[in-house]
Biopython code that builds the backbone (N, CA, C, O; Angstrom):
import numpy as np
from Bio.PDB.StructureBuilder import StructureBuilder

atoms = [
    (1, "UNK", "N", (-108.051, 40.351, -12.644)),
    (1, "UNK", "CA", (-108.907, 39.569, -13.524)),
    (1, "UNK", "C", (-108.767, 40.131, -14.937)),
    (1, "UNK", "O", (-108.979, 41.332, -15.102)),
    (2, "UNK", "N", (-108.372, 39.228, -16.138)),
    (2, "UNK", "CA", (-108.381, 39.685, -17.342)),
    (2, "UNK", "C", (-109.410, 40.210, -17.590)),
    (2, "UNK", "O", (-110.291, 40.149, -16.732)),
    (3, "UNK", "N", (-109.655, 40.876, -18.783)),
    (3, "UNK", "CA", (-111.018, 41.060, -19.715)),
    (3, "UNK", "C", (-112.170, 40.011, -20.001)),
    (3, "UNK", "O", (-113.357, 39.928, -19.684)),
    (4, "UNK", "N", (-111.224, 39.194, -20.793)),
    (4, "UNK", "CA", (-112.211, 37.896, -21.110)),
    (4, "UNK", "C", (-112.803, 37.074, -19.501)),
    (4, "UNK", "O", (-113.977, 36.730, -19.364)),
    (5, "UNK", "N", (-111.886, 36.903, -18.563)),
    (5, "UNK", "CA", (-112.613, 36.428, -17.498)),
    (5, "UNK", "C", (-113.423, 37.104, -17.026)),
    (5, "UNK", "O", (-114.375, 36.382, -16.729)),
    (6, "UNK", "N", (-113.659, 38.383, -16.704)),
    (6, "UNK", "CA", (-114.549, 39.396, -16.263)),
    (6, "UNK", "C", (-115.944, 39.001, -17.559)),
    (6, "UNK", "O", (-117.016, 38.493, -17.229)),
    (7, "UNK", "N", (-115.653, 39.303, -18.703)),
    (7, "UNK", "CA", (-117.076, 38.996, -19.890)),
    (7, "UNK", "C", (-117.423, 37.639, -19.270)),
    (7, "UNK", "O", (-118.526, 37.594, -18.726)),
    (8, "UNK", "N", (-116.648, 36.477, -19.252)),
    (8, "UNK", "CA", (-117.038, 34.864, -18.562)),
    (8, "UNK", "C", (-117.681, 35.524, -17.552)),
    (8, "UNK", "O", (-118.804, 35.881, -17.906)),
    (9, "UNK", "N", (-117.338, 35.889, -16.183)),
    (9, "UNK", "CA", (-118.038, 35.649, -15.081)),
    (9, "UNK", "C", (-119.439, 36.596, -15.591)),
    (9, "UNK", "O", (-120.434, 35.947, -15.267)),
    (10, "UNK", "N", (-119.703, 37.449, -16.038)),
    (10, "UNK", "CA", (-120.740, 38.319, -16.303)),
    (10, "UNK", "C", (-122.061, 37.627, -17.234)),
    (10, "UNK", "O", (-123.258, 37.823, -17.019)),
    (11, "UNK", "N", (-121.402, 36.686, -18.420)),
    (11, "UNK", "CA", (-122.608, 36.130, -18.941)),
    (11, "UNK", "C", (-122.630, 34.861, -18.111)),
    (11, "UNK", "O", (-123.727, 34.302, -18.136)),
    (12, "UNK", "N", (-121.747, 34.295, -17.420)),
    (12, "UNK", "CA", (-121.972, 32.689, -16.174)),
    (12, "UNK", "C", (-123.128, 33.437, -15.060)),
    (12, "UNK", "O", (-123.543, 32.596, -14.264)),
    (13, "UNK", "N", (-123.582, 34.493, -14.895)),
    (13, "UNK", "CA", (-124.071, 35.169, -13.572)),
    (13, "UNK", "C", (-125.717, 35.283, -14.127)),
    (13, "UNK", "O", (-126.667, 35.216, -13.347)),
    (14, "UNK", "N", (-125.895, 35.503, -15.927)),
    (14, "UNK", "CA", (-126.773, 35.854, -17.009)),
    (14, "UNK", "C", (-127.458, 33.984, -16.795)),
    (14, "UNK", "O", (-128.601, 33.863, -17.235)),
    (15, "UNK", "N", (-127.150, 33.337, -16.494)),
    (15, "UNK", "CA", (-127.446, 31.854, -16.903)),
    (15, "UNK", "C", (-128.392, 31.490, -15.734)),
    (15, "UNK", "O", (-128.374, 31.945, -14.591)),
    (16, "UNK", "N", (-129.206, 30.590, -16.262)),
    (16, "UNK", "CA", (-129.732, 30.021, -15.241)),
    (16, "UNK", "C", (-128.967, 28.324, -14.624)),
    (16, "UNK", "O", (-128.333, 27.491, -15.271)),
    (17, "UNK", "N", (-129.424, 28.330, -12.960)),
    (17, "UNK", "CA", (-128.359, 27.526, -12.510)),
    (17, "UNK", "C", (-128.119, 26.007, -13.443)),
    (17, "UNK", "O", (-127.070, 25.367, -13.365)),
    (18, "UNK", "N", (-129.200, 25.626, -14.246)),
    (18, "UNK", "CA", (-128.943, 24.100, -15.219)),
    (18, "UNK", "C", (-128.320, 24.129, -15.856)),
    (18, "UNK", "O", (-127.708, 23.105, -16.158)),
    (19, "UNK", "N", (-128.009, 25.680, -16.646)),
    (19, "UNK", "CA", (-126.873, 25.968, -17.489)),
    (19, "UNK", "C", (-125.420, 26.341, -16.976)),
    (19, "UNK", "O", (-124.489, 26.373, -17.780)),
    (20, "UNK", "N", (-125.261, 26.577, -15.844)),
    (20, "UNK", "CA", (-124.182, 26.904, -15.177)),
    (20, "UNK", "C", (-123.412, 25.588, -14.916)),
    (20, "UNK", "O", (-122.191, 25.493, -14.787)),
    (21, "UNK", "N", (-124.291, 24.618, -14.862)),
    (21, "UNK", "CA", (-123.705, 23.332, -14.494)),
    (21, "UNK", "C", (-122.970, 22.739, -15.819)),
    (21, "UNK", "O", (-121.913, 22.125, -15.964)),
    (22, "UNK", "N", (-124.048, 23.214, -16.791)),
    (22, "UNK", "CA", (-123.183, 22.646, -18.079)),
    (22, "UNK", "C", (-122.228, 23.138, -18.276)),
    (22, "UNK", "O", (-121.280, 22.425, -18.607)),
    (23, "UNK", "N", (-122.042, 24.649, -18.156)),
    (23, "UNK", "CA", (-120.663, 24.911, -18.588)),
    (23, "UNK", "C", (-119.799, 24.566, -17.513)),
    (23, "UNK", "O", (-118.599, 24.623, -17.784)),
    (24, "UNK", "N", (-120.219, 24.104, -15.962)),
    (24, "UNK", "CA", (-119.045, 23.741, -15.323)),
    (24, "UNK", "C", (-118.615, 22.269, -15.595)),
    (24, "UNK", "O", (-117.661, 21.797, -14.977)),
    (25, "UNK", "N", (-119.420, 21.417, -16.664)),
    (25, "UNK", "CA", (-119.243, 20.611, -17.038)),
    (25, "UNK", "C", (-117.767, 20.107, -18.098)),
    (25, "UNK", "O", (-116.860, 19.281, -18.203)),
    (26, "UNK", "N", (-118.458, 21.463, -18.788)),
    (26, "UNK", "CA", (-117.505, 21.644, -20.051)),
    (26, "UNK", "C", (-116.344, 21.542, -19.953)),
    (26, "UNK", "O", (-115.499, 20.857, -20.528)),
    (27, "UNK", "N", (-116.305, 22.980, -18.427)),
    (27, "UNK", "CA", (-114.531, 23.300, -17.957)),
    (27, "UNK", "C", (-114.081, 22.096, -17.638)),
    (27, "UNK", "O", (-112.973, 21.816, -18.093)),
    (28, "UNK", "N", (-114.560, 21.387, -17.058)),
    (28, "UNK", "CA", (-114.011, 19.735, -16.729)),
    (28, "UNK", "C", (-113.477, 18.767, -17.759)),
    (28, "UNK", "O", (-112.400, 18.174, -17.829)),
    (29, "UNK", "N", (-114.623, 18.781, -18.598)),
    (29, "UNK", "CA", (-114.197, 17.904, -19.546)),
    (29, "UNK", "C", (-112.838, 18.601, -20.330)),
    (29, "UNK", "O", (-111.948, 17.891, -20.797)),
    (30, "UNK", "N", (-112.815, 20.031, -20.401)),
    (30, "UNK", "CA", (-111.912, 20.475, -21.486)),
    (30, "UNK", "C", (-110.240, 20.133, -20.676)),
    (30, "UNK", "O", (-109.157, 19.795, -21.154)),
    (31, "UNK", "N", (-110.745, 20.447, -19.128)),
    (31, "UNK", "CA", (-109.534, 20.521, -18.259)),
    (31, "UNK", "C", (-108.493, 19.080, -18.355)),
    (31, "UNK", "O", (-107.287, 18.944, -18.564)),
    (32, "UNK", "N", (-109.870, 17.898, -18.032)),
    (32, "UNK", "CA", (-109.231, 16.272, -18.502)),
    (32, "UNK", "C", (-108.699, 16.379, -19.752)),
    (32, "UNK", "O", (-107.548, 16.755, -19.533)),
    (33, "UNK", "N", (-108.815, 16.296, -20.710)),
    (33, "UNK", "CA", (-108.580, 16.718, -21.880)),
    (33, "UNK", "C", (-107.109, 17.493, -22.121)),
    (33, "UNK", "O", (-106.275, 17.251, -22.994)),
    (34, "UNK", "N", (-107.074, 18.327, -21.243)),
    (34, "UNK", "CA", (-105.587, 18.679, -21.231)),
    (34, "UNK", "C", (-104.627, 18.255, -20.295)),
    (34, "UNK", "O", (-103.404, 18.385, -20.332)),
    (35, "UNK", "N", (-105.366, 17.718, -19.433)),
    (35, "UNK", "CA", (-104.285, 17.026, -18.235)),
    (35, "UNK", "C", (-104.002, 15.584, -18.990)),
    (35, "UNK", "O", (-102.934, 15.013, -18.768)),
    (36, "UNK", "N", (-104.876, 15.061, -19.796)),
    (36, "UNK", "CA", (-104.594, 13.738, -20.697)),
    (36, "UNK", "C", (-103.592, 13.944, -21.925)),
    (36, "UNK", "O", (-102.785, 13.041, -22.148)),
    (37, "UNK", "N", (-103.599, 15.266, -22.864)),
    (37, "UNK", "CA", (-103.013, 15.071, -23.479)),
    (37, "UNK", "C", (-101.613, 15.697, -22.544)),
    (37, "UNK", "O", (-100.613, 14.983, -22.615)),
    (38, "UNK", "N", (-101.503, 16.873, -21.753)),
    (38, "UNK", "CA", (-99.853, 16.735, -21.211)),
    (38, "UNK", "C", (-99.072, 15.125, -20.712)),
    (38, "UNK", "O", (-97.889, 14.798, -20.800)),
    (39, "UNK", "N", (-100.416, 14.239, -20.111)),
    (39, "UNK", "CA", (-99.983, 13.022, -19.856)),
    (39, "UNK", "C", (-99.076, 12.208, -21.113)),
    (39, "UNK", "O", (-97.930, 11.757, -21.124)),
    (40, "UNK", "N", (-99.694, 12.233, -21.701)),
    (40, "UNK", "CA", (-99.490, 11.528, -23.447)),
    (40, "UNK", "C", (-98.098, 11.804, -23.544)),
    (40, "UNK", "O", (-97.176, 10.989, -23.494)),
    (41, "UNK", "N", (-98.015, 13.575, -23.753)),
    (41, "UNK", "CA", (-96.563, 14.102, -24.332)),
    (41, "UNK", "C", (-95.507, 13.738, -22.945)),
    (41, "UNK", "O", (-94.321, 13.902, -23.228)),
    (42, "UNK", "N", (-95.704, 13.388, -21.862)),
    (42, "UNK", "CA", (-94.432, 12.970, -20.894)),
    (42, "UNK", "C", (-94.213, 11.548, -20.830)),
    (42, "UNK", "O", (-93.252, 11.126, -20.186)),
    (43, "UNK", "N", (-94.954, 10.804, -21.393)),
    (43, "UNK", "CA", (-95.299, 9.584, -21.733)),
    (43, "UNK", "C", (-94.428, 9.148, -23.366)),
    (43, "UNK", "O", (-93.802, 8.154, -23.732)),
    (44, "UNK", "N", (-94.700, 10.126, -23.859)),
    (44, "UNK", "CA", (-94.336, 9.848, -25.038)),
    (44, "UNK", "C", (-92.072, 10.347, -25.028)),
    (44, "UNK", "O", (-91.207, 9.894, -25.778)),
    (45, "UNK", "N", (-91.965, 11.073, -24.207)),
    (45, "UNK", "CA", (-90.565, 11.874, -23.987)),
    (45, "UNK", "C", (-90.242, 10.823, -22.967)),
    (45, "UNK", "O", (-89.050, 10.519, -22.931)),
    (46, "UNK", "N", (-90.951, 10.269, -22.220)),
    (46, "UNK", "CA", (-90.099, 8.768, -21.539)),
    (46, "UNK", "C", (-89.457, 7.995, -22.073)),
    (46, "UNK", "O", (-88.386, 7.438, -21.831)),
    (47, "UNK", "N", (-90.437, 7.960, -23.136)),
    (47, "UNK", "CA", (-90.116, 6.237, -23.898)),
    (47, "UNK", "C", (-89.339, 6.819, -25.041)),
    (47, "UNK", "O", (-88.799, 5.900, -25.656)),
    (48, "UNK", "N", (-89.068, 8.022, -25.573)),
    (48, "UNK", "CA", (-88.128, 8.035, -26.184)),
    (48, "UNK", "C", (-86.711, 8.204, -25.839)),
    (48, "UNK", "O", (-85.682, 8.109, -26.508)),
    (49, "UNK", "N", (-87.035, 8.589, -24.133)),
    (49, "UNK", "CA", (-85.494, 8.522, -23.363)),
    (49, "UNK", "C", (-85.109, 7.014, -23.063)),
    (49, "UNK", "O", (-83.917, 6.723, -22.957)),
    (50, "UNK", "N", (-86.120, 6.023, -22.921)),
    (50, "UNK", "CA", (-85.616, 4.773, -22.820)),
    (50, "UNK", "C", (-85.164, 4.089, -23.938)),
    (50, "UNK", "O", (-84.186, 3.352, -23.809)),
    (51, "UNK", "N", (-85.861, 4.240, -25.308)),
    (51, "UNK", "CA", (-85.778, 4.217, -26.600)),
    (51, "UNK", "C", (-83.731, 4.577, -26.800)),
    (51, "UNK", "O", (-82.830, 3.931, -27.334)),
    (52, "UNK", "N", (-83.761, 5.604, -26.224)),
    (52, "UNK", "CA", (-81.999, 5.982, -26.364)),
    (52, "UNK", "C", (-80.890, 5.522, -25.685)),
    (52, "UNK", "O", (-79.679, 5.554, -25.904)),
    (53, "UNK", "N", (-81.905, 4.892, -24.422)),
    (53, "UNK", "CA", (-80.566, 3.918, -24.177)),
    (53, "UNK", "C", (-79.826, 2.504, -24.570)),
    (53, "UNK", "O", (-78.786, 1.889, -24.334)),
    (54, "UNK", "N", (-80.973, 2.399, -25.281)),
    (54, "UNK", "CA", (-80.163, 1.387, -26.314)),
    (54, "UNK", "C", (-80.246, -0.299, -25.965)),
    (54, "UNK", "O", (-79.536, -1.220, -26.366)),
    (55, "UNK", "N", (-81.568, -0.286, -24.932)),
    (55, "UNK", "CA", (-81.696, -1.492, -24.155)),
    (55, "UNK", "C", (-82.307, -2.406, -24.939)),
    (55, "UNK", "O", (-83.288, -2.195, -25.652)),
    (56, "UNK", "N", (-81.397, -3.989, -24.728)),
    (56, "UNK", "CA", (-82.052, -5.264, -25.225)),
    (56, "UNK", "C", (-84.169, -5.312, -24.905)),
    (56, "UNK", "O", (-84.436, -5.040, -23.734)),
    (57, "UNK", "N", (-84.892, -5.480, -25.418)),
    (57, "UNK", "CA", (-86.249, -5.820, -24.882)),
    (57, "UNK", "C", (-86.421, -7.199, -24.085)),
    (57, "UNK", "O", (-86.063, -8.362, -24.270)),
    (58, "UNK", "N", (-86.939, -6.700, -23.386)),
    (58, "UNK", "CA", (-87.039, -8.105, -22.521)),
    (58, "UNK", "C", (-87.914, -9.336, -23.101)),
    (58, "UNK", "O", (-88.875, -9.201, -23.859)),
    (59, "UNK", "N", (-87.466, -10.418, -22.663)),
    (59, "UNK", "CA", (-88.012, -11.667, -23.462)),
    (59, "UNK", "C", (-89.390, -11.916, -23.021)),
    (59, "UNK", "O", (-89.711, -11.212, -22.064)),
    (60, "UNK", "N", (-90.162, -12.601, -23.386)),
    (60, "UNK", "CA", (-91.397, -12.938, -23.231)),
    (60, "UNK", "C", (-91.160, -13.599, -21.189)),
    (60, "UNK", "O", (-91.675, -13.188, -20.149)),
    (61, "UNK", "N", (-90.278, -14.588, -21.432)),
    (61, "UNK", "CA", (-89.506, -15.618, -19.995)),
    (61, "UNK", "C", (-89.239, -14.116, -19.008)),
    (61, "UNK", "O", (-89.651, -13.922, -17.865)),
    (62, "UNK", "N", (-88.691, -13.488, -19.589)),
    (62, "UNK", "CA", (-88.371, -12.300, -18.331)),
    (62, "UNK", "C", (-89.290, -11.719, -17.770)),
    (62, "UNK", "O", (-89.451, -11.496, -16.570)),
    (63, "UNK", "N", (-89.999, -11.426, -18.758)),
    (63, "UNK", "CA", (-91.730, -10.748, -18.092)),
    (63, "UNK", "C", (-92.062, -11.336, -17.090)),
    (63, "UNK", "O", (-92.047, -10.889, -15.943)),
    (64, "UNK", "N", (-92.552, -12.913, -17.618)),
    (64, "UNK", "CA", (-93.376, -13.410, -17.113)),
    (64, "UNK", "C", (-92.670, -13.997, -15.644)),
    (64, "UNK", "O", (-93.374, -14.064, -14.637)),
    (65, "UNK", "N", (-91.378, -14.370, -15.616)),
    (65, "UNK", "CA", (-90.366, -14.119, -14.129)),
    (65, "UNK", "C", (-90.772, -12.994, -13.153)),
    (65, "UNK", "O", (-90.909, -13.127, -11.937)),
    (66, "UNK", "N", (-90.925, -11.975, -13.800)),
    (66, "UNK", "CA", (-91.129, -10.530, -13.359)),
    (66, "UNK", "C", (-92.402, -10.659, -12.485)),
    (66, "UNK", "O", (-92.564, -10.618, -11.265)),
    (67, "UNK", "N", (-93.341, -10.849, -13.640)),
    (67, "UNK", "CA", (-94.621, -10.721, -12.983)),
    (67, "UNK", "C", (-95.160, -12.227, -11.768)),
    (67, "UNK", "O", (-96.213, -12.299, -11.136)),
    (68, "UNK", "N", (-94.328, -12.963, -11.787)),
    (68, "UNK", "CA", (-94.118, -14.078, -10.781)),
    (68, "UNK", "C", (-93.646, -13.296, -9.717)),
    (68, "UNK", "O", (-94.277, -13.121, -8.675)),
    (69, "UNK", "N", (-92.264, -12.704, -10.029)),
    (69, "UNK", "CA", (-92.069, -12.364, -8.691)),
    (69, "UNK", "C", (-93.007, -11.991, -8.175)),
    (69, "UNK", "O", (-93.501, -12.829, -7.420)),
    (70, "UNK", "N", (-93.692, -10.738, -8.254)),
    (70, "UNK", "CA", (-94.173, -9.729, -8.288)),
    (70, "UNK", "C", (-95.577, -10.157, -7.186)),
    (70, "UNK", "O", (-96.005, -9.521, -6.222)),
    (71, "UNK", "N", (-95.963, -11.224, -7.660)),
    (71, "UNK", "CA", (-97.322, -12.516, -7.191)),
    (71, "UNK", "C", (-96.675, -12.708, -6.077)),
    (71, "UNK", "O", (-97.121, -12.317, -4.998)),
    (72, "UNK", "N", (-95.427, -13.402, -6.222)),
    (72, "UNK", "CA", (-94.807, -14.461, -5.107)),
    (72, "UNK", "C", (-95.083, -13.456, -3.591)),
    (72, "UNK", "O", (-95.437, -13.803, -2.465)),
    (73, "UNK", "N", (-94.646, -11.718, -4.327)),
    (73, "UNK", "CA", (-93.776, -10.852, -2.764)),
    (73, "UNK", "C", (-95.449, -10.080, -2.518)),
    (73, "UNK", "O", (-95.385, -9.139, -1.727)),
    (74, "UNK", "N", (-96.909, -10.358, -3.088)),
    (74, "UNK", "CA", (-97.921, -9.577, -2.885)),
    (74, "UNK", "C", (-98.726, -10.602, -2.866)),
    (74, "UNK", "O", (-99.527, -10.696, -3.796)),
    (75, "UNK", "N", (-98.721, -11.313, -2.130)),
    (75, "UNK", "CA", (-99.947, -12.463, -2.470)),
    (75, "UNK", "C", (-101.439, -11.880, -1.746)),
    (75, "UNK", "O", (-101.499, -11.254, -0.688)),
    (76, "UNK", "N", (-102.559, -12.255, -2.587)),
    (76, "UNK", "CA", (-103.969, -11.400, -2.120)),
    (76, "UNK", "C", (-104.279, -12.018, -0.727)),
    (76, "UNK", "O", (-103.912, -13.088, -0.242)),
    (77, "UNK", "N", (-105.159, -10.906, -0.166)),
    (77, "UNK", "CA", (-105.237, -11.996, 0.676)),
    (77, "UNK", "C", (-106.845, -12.078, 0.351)),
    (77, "UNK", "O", (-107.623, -11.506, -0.413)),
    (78, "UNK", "N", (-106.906, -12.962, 1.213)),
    (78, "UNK", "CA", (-108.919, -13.607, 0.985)),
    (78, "UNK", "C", (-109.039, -14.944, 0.524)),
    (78, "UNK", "O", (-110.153, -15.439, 0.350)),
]
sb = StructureBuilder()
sb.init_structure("model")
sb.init_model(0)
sb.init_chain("A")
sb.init_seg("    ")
for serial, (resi, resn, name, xyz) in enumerate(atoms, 1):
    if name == "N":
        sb.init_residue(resn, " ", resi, " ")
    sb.init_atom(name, np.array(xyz, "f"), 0.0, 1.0, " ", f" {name:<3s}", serial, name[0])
structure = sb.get_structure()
């Protein structure tokens, strides 16, 4: 256990349990927060690898083919 985690667990132990929740709140929110922005940056290194291959964009007609198929081979049921 580092230093700083040892001082964390020592004043988290100092808290009473309403406050313990907040900061396990915090760790959450801070944790999304970084699992969102790593999302972003592999997101963003995709599309600049597709960006390099140099592909025509698809037409408005192709999409919407696409997303037909797509209906035709998943139809809901109910």
């Amino acid at each position: 256990m580092t230093a700083i985690e040892a001082r964390l667990l020592q004043r988290l132990k100092q808290l009473p349990p309403s406050r313990v929740a907040e900061v396990v709140d915090f760790v959450e929110f801070l944790a999304a927060r970084e699992e969102r922005a790593a999302a972003a940056a592999r997101l963003k290194e995709a599309i600049t690898r597709i960006d390099d291959l140099g592909l025509a964009p698809f037409s408005e007609d192709e999409i919407e083919a696409e997303v037909q198929a797509v209906r035709a081979a998943h139809p809901k049921n109910g």
